[in-house]
C-alpha positions in Angstrom: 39.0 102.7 -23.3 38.2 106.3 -24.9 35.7 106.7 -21.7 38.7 106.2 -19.2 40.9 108.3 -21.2 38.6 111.1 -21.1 38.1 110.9 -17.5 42.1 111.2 -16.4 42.3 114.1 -18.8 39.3 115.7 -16.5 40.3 114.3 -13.5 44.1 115.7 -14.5 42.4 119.2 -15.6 40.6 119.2 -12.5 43.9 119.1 -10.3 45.7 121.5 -12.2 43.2 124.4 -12.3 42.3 123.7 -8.2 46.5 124.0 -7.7 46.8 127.3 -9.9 43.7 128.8 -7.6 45.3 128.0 -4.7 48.4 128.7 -5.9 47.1 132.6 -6.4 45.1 132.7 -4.1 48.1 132.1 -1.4 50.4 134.9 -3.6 46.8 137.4 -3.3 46.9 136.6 0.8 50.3 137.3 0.8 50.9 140.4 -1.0 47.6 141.7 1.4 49.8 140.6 4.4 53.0 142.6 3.2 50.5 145.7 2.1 49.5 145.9 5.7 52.7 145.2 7.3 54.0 148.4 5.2 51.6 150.7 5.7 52.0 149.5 9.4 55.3 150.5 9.3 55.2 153.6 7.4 52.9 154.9 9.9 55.2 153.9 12.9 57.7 156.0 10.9 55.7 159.2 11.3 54.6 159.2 14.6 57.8 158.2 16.0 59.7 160.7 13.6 57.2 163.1 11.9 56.7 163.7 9.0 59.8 165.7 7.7 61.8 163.6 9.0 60.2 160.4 7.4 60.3 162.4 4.2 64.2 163.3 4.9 64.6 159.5 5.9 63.1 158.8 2.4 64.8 160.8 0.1 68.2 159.4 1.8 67.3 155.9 1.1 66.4 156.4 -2.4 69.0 159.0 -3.5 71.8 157.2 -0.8 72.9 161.1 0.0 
């Protein structure tokens, strides 16, 4: 009985460490995915509008004047 004990705890140790890597490993992915997406965007924002007017656009969302 101590044999099969030991092998669920493995078995459940197993599981939870292979669900916590995948589990960060989706989070690392996805914060590489928003990273690009922004820096995507930011440069859209200066070729469309320069770059005093993406630092103007800037300074009006962060102060709200």
């Amino acid at each position: 009985m101590a044999a099969n004990t030991q092998t669920i705890t493995q078995t459940q140790v197993k599981v939870g460490y292979e669900t916590s890597k995948f589990a960060l490993g989706a989070g690392i992915a996805s914060a590489a995915m928003i990273g690009l997406w922004a820096t995507a965007c930011m440069a859209s924002a200066l070729f469309s509008t320069g770059l005093g007017g993406t630092l103007k656009a800037l300074f009006i969302v962060i102060t709200g004047n």
